[in-house]
C-alpha positions in Angstrom: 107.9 109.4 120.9 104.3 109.3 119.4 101.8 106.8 121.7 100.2 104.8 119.1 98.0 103.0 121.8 94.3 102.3 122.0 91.4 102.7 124.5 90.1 99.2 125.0 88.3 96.5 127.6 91.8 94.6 127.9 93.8 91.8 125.9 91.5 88.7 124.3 91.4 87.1 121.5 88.7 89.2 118.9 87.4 88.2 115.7 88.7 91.4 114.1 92.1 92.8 113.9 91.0 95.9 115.9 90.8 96.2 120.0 87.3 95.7 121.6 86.7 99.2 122.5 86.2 100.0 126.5 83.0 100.3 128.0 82.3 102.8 130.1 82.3 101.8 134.1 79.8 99.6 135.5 79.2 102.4 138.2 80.6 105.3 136.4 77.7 105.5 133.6 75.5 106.1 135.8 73.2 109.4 137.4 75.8 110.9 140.6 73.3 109.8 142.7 72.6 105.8 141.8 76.4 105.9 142.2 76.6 107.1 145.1 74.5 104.4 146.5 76.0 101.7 144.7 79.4 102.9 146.5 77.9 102.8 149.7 77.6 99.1 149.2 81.0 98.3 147.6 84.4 97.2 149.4 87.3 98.9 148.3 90.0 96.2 147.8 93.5 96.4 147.0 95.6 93.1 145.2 99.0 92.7 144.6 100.1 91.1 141.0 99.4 87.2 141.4 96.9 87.6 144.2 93.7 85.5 143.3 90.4 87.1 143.8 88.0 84.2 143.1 88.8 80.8 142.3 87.2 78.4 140.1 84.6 76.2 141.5 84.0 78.9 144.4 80.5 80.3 145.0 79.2 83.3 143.5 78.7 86.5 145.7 78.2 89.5 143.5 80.9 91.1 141.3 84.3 92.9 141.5 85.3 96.7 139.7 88.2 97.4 138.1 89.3 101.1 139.5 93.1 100.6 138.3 95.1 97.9 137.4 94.8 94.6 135.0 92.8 91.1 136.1 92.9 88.3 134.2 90.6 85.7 134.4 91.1 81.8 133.2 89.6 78.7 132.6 91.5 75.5 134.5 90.8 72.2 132.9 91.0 69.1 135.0 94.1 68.1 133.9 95.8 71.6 134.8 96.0 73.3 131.4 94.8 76.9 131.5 93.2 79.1 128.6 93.2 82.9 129.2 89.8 84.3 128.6 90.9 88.0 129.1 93.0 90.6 130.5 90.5 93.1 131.8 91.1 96.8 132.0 89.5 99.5 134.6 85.9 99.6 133.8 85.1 96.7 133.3 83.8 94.1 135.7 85.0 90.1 136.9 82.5 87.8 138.4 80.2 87.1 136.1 77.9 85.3 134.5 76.2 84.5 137.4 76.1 88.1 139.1 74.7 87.2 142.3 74.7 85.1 144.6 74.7 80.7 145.0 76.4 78.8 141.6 79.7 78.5 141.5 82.6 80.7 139.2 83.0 78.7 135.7 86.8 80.2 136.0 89.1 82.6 138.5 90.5 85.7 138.3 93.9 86.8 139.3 95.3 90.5 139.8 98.3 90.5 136.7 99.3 93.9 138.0 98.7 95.6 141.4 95.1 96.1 141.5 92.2 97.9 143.5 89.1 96.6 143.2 85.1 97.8 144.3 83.7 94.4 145.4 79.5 94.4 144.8 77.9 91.9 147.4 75.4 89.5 145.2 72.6 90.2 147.6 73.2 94.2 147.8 73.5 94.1 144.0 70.2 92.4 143.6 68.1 95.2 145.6 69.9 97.6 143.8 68.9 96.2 140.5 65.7 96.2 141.7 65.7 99.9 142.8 67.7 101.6 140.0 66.2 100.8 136.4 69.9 102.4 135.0 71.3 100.5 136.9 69.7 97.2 136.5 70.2 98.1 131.9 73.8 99.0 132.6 74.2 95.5 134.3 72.5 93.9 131.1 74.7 95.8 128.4 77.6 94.7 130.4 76.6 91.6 130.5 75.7 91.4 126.7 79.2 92.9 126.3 80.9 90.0 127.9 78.8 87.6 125.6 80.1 89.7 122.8 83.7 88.8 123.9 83.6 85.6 125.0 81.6 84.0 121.4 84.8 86.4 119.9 86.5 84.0 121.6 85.1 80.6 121.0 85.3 81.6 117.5 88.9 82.5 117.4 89.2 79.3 118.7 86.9 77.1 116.7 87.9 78.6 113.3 91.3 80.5 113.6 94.6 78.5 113.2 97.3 79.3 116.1 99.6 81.6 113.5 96.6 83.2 113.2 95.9 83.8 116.7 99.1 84.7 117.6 99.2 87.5 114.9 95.9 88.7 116.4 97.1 88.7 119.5 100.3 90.8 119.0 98.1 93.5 116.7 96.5 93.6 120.3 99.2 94.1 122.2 100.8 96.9 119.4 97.5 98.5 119.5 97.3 98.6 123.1 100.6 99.3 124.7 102.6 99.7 121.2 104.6 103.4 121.0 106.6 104.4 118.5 110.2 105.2 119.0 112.9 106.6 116.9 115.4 104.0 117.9 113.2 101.0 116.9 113.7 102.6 113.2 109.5 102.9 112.7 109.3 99.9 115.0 106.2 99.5 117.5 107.1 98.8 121.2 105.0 96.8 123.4 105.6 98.3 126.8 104.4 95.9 129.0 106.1 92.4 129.3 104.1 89.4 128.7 105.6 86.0 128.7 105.8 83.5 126.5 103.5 81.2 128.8 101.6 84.1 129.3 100.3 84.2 125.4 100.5 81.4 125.0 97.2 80.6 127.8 95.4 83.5 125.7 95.8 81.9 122.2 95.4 78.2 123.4 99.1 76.7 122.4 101.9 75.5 124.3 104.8 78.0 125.8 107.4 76.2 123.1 104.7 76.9 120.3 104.5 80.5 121.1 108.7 80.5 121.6 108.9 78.7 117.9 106.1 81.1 116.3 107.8 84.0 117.6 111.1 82.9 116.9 109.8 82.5 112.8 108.6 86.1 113.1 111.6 87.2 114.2 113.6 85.5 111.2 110.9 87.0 109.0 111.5 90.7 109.5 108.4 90.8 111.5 109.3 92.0 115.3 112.0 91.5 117.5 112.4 90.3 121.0 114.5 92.8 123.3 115.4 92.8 126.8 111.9 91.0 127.0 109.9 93.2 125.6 108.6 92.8 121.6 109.1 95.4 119.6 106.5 94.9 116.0 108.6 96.0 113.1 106.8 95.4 110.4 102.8 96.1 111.3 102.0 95.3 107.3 103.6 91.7 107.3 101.8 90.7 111.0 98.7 91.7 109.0 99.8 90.2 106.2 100.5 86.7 108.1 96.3 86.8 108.7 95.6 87.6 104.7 97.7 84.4 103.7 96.2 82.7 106.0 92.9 83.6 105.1 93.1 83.2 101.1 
C-alpha cells in the first residue's frame, strides 16, 4: 500500500490540476523566540467536528491556528445556499481578511474534523505586528497566500464549467488523501469521506448535480463509489474529462 498523497493548505477549488502547496505555520516560521511570545498571547482551543468557530456577520477579533485537524470556512447567501471557500489544513490560519479587530467576518468557519485551534486576539496581534518585523511579513505572505487562493477560486468559478470543477475537485481529493491499494486493481482511494452535499458547496452545484456527475463517472470507467468512500480508477480519463473540456 504506496501513499500517493500530497502536502497541501487543504481542499479548494485551484486553477491548476495540482494541490496548492502548504505554507509553513503562521507561528512556526518564525525565530524560537517571536514564537514564544506570540504563544504567550494565544488560547489553546479544542472543537469537535460541526462546532462553529466564527459565524458570518460576527465581529472580527484576531485570527484562529490550525494545530491539528480540518476547518472549513463558507460563504451563506441570503437565501441559505452555501459555497465552500476551503478546507483548511494545520498551518494555515481562519479569520481573515480583516485580521484584527472591528468589521465583521464576510463568511464562518466550522471544525469538519475534531480540531484544536491557537486563537490570536486582534488587539494582541496588532502590538505584535508592531514589535516583530517577521512577524508582521509572515502575516502579509499569508495574507497574499489567501488572495492567491481565493482569485483561484473566483476563477474556477467564473470560467470553469461544473464537470470541470468537479474533475478538479476529485484530482484534489486523489492527490490529497488518495492511496493506492492492491485490491482497487491500480485504483486511487480517497480515505476520507466527503458527501455528496459536501462537494457539492465546494464546486458551486446542487447535491443531485454532484450525485448525477458522479454517477456518469462511474458508468464511464472513471471511479467507483464504495461503502462511501470514492475510489479514482482511472486518473488519465479524470484528466482527460478537463482536456475535452478545454479543446
Amino acid at each position: 500500500m504506496a501513499s500517493v498523497g500530497a502536502k497541501t493548505a487543504g481542499i479548494l477549488l485551484s486553477e491548476t490540476d495540482h494541490t496548492v502547496p502548504r505554507q509553513a505555520s503562521l507561528i512556526d516560521r518564525l525565530p524560537p523566540e517571536a514564537r514564544t511570545r506570540i504563544k504567550a498571547y494565544g488560547e489553546v482551543r479544542s472543537y469537535r467536528r460541526g462546532e462553529t468557530l466564527f459565524s458570518q456577520g460576527d465581529p472580527h477579533d484576531g485570527i484562529v491556528v490550525i494545530e491539528s485537524g480540518l476547518i472549513r470556512s463558507f460563504y451563506t447567501a441570503p437565501a441559505g445556499r452555501e459555497i465552500t471557500l476551503a478546507y483548511w489544513l494545520p498551518g494555515n490560519f481562519v479569520g481573515g481578511p480583516e485580521i484584527f479587530d472591528g468589521r465583521p467576518h464576510m463568511w464562518s468557519a466550522v471544525a469538519a474534523r475534531q480540531s484544536v485551534v491557537t486563537c490570536l486576539p486582534g488587539l494582541e496581534l496588532r502590538n505584535l505586528a508592531r514589535e516583530l518585523p517577521d512577524f508582521a511579513l509572515a502575516i502579509i505572505e499569508a495574507l497574499s497566500f489567501k488572495a492567491r487562493c481565493y482569485s483561484s477560486l473566483a476563477q474556477m468559478l467564473g470560467t470553469r464549467s461544473l464537470s470541470q470543477r468537479l474533475a478538479h475537485v476529485l484530482l484534489h481529493l486523489a492527490q490529497t488523501y488518495g492511496f493506492d491499494e492492491s485490491e482497487t486493481d491500480g485504483g486511487i482511494v480517497v480515505a476520507a469521506a466527503f458527501t455528496h452535499a459536501e462537494i457539492a458547496n465546494l464546486i458551486g452545484a446542487t447535491r443531485q448535480w454532484v450525485t448525477i456527475g458522479l454517477n456518469r463517472l462511474q458508468k464511464a470507467g472513471v471511479l467507483r463509489q464504495r461503502r462511501g468512500l470514492l475510489v479514482i480508477k482511472r486518473i488519465d480519463l479524470l484528466s482527460a474529462e478537463l482536456a475535452a473540456e478545454d479543446g
